[in-house]
C-alpha positions as CSV (number, residue, x, y, z in Angstrom):
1,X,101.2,81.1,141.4
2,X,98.0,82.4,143.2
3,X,95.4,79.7,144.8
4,X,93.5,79.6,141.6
5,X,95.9,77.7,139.6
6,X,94.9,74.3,140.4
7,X,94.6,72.8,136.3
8,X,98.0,72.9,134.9
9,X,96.2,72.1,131.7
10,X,93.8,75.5,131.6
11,X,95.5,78.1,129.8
12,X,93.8,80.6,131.8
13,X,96.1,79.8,134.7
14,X,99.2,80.9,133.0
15,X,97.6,84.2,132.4
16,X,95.9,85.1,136.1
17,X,98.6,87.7,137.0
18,X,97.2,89.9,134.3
19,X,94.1,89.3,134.3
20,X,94.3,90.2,138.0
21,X,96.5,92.8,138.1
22,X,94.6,95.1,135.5
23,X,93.6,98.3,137.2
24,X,91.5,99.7,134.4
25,X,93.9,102.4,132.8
26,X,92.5,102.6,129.7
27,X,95.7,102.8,128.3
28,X,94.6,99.5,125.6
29,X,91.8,101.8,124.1
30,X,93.4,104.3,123.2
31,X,96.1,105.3,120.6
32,X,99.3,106.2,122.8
33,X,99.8,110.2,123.3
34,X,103.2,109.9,124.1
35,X,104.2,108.2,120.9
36,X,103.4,111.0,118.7
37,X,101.0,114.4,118.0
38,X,97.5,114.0,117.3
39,X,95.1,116.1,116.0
40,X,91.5,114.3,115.1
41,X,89.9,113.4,117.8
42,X,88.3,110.5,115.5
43,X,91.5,108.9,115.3
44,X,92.6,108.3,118.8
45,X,90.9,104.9,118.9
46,X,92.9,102.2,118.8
47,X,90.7,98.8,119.4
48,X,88.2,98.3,116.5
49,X,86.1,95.8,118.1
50,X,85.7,98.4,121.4
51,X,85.1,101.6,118.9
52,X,82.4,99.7,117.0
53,X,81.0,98.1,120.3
54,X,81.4,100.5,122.7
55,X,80.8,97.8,125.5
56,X,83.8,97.1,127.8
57,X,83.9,93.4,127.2
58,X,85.2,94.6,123.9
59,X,88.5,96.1,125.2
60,X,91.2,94.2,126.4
61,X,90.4,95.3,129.5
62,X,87.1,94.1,129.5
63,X,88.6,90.6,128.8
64,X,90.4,90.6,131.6
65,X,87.0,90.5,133.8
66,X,86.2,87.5,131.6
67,X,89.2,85.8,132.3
68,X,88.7,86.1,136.0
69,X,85.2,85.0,136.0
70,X,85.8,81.6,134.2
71,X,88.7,80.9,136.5
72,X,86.4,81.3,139.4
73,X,83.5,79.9,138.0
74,X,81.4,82.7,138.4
75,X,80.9,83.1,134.2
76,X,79.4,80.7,131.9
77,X,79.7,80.8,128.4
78,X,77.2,82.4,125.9
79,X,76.8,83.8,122.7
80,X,77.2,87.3,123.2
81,X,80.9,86.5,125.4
82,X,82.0,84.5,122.0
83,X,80.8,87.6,120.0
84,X,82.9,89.5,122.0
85,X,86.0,87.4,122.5
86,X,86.0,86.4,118.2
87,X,85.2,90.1,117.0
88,X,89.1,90.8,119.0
89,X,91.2,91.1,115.6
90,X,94.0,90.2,118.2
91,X,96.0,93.1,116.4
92,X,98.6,93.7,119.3
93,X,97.5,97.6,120.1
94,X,96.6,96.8,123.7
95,X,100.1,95.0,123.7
96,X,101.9,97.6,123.0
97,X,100.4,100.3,124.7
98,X,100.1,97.9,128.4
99,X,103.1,95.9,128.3
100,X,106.1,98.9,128.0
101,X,104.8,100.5,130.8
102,X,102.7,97.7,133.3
103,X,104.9,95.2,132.9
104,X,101.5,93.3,131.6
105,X,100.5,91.5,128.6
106,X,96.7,91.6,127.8
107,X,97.1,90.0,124.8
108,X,98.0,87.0,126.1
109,X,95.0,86.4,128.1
110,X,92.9,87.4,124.8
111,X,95.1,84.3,123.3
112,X,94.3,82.0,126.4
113,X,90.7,83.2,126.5
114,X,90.7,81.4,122.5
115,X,92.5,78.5,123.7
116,X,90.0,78.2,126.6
117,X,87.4,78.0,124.7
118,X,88.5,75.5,122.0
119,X,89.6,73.5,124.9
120,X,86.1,73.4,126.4
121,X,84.5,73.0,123.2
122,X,82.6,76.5,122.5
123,X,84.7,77.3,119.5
124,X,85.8,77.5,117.0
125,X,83.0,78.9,115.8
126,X,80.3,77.2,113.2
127,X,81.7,80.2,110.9
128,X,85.4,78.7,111.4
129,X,84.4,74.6,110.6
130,X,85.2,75.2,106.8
131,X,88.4,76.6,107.4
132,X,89.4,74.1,109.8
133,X,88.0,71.1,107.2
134,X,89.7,73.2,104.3
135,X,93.3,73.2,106.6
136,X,92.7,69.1,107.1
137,X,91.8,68.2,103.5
138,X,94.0,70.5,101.7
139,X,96.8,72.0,103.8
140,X,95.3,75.2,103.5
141,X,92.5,77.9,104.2
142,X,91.1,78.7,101.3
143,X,90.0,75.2,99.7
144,X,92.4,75.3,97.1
145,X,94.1,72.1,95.7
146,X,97.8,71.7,96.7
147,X,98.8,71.8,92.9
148,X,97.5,75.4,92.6
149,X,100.0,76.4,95.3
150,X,103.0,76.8,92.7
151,X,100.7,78.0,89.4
152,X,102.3,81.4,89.5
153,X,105.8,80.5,89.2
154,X,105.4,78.0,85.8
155,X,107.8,79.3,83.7
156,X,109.7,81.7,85.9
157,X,112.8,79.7,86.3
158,X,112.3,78.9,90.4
159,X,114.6,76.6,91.8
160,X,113.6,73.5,93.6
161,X,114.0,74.2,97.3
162,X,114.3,70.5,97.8
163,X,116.5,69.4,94.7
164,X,118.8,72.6,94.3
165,X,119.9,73.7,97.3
166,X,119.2,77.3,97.3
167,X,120.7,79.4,100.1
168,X,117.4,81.4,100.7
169,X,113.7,79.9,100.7
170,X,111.1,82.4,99.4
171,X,108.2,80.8,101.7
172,X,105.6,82.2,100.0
173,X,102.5,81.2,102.1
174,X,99.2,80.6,101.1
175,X,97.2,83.8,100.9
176,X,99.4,85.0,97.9
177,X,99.4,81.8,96.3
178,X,96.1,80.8,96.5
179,X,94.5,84.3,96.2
180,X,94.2,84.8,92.3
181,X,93.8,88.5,92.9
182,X,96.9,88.7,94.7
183,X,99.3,85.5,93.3
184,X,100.8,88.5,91.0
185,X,102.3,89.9,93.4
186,X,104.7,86.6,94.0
187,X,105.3,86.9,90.3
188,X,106.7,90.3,91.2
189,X,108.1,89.3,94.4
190,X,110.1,86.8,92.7
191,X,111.3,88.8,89.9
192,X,113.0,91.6,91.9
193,X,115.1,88.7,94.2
194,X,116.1,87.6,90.4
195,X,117.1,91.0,89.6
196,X,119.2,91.3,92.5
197,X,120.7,87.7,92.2
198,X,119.8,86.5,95.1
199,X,120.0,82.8,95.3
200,X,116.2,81.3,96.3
201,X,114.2,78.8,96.0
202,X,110.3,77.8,96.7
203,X,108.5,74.4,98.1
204,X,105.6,74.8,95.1
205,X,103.3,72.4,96.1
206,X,104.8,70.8,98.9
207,X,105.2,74.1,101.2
208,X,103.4,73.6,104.1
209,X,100.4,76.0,105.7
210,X,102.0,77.8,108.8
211,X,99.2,77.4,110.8
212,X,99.0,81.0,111.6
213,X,94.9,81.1,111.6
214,X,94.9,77.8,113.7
215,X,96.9,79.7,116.3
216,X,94.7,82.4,116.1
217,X,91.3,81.1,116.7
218,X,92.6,79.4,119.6
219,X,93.5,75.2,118.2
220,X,97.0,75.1,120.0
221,X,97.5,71.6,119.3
222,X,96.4,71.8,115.6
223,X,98.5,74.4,115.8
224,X,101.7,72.4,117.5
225,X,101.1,69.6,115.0
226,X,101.3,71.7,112.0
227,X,103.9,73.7,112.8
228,X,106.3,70.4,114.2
229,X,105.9,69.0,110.8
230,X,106.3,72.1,109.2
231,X,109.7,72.7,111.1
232,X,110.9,69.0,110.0
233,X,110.4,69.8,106.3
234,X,111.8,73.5,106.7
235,X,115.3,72.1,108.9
236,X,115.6,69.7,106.2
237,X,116.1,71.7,103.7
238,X,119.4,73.1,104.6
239,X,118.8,77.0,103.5
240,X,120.5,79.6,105.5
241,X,117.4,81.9,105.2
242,X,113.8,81.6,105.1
243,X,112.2,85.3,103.6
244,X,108.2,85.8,103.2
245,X,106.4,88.1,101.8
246,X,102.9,87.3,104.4
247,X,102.9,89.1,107.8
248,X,100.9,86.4,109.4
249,X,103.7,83.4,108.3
250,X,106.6,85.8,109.3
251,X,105.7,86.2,112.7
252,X,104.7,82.8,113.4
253,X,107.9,81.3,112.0
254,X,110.0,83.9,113.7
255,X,108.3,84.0,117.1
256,X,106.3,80.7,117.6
257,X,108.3,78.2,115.6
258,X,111.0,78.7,118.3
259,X,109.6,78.3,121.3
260,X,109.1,74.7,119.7
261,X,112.6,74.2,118.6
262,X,115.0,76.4,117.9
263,X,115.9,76.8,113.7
264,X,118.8,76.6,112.3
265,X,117.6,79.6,109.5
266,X,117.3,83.3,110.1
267,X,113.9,84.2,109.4
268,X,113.2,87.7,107.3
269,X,110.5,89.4,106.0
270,X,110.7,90.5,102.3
271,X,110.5,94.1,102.9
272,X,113.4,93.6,105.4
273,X,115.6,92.0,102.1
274,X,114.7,94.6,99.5
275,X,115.4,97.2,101.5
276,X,118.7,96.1,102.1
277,X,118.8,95.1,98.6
278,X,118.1,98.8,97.7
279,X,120.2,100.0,100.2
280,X,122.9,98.0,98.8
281,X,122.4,98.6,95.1
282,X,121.3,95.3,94.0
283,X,118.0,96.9,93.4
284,X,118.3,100.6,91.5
285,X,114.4,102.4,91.8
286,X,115.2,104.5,88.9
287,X,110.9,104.9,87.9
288,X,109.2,107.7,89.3
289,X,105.9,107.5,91.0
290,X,104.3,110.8,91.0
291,X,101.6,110.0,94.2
292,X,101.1,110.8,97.4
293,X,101.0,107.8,99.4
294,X,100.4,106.5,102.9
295,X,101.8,103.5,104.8
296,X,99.4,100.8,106.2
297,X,101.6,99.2,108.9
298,X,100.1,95.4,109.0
299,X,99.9,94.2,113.0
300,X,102.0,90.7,112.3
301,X,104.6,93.3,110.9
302,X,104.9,95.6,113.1
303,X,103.6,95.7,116.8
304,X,104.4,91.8,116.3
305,X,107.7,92.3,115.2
306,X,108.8,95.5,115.5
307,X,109.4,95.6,111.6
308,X,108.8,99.7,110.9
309,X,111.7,101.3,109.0
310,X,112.2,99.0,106.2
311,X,108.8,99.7,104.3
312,X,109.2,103.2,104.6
313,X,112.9,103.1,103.4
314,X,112.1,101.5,100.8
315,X,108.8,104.2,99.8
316,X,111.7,106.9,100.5
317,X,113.6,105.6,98.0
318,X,111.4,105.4,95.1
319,X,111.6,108.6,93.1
320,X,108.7,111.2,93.1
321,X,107.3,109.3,95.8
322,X,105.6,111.4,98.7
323,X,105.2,109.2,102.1
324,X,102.7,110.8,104.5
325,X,102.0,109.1,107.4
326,X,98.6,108.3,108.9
327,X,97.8,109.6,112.6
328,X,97.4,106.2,113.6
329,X,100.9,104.4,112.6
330,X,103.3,102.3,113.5
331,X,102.9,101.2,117.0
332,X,99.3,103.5,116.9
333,X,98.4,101.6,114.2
334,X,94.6,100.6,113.3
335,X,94.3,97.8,112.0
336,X,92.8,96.1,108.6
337,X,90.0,94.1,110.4
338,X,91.1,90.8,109.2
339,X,93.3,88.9,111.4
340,X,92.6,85.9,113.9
341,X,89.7,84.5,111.9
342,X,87.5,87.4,112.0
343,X,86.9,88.3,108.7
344,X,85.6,84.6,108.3
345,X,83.6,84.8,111.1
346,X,82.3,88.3,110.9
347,X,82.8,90.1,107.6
348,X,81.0,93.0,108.0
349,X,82.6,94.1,111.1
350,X,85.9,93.7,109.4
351,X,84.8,95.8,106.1
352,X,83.6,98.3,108.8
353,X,87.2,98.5,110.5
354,X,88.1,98.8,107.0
355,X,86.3,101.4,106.0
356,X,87.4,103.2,109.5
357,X,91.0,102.8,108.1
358,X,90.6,104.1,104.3
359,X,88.6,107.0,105.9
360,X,91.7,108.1,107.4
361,X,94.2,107.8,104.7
362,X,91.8,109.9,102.7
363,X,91.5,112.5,105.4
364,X,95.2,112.2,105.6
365,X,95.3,113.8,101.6
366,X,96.5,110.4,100.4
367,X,96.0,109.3,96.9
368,X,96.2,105.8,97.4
369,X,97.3,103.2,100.5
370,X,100.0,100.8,100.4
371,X,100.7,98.0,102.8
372,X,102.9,95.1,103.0
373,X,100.4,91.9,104.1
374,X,98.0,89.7,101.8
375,X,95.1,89.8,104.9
376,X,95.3,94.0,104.6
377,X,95.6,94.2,101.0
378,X,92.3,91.7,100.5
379,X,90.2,93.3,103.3
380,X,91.2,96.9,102.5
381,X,90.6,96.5,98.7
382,X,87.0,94.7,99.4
383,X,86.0,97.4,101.4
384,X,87.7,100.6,99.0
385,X,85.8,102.8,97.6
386,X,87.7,105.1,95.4
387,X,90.6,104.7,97.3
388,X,93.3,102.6,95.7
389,X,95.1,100.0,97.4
390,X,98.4,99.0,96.4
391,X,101.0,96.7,97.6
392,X,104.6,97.8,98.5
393,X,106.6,94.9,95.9
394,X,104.2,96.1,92.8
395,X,105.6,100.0,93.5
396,X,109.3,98.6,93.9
397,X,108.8,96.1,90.8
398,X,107.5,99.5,88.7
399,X,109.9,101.2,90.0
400,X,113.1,99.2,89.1
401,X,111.8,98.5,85.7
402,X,110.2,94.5,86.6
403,X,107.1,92.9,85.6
404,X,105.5,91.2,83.3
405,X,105.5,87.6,82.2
């Protein structure tokens, strides 16, 4: 370690050899040529917060300079750094444009920089207090009551995760539970591992928040402290597999929870399991859907995880279906604006990023945008206008003849 690192406790330290190695390439701002053809210059962006900004504080590159100046002492904080560290929708595009060919990780001082600031009390910010005081009194963001948590699956048949020993937990998180406009799609969720007999079960009212958000904003230990008791419940359970339908809960339980302890569950997605279910047979789309459609890849989902193929295998495999991709996908991916608190913090900049997003599918000759995470699906559909957002399980449900009560 360089002559800087003299606080074992700063998490800035852990991050210097990034934040001093960056030599300005630009490659974080910027969709990546190599990984496919472009042809809209408006669409090469890949950073919302440095698009809509256009200052380089903005960029991940710019946060590198930030980094080095509170290490040294030569930065204090002030309103308009916080703006620009809490508009980052940490979405992973500078990751995975830097990181393959550098050798460097800029998210992770971007994640520091957070944890930094919580730790020297400048956030989280006045905007985040109810969601932390929501997390404490309820176990969960959106100051719902922990009996609300299982209100979708009354009558459905569900097994006790605790009770009846189920080899898979459906973990359903708490966006989709707590979400009226978007518990349905559990409902359907649910349904189609019935259809295909697989043998789950759900925590109702006693699952747990994955502290996803916490992580995000920067509260590590809240953070630890959740998820340690979380991982107590979850090993005590016994299930072979965890699946969830929420982007934000799947990469956290498959890439945090184990750098605290290592499960004893495989952790999947649920796009990962019906595609295999398709695949497989279990699951027969027999329905047509006669639209042209594009794929929204959520950043938890994919530049997170690397979890691509699946969604579009199982779009492929619905009848009449036409998938056309976006010219920001995949790894280019824009993002939904949502993620790491700031659509609490700043909403309009996330309906703008939004906006930026449902502006391409439409100039992409897409009818209507499907994704596969509960943060895209709400801040794309509050910031639609005419164009219609769907979710990936409602198409499948339609599609193999599920739904309803």
């Amino acid at each position: 370690m360089s002559k800087f690192n003299r606080d074992p406790y700063d998490p800035l330290l852990q991050v210097q050899k990034w934040a001093y190695r960056c030599s300005k390439c630009s490659l974080c701002k910027y969709i990546h040529v190599y990984q496919g053809e472009y042809e809209d210059p408006r669409f090469v962006d890949m950073c919302p917060p440095g698009k809509k900004y256009r200052f380089e504080a903005y960029y991940a590159s710019g946060k590198q300079d930030i980094a080095r100046g509170l290490i040294t002492g030569q930065l204090d904080y002030s309103e308009r750094l916080l703006h620009a560290l809490y508009t980052c929708t940490e979405c992973g595009g500078c990751m995975s444009n830097c990181a393959p060919y550098s050798g460097k990780d800029p998210l992770k001082t971007i994640t520091a920089l957070r944890e930094r600031a919580v730790r020297d009390g400048e956030a989280p910010l006045p905007e985040h207090e109810p969601l932390f005081k929501s997390i404490e009194n309820y176990g969960n963001p959106w100051q719902a009551p922990r009996q609300k948590r299982a209100a979708w699956s009354k009558k459905m048949g569900i097994k006790d995760a605790e009770k009846d020993s189920p080899e898979v937990l459906f973990y359903t998180g708490c966006t989709y539970a707590l979400d009226a406009n978007l518990s349905d799609t559990l409902k359907l969720s649910a349904q189609l591992l019935q259809k295909a007999g697989v043998d789950f079960g759900i925590l109702g009212e006693k699952e747990l928040c994955c502290g996803s958000t916490v992580l995000r904003i920067g509260d590590r230990p809240t953070f630890e402290k959740m998820a340690r008791e979380n991982i107590e419940m979850l090993e005590g359970l016994g299930v072979k597999t965890i699946v969830t339908g929420c982007a934000g809960c799947y990469s956290v339980l498959k890439e945090e929870y184990p750098e605290i302890q290592k499960p004893s569950y495989k952790v999947v997605h649920l796009v990962e399991m019906l595609a295999d279910l398709v695949a497989s047979g279990a699951l027969k789309p027999e329905g047509e859907v006669d639209m042209k459609l594009t794929y929204h890849d959520p950043c938890h989902l994919g530049r997170y995880c690397g979890i691509y193929d699946p969604p579009r295998e199982i779009l492929n495999a619905i009848p009449g279906l036409e998938l056309v991709e976006m010219q920001r996908s995949k790894d280019n991916a824009w993002c939904c604006g949502a993620g790491a608190g700031v659509r609490t913090a700043f909403p309009d900049f996330a309906q703008w990023a939004a906006e930026e997003r449902l502006y391409e599918a439409k100039e992409n000759g897409a009818e209507a945008l499907v994704t596969a995470g509960p943060f895209c699906e709400q801040n794309l559909r509050g910031a639609s206008d005419g164009m219609e957002v769907m979710n990936i399980f409602e198409l499948l449900a339609g599609s193999v003849g599920v739904g309803g009560e």
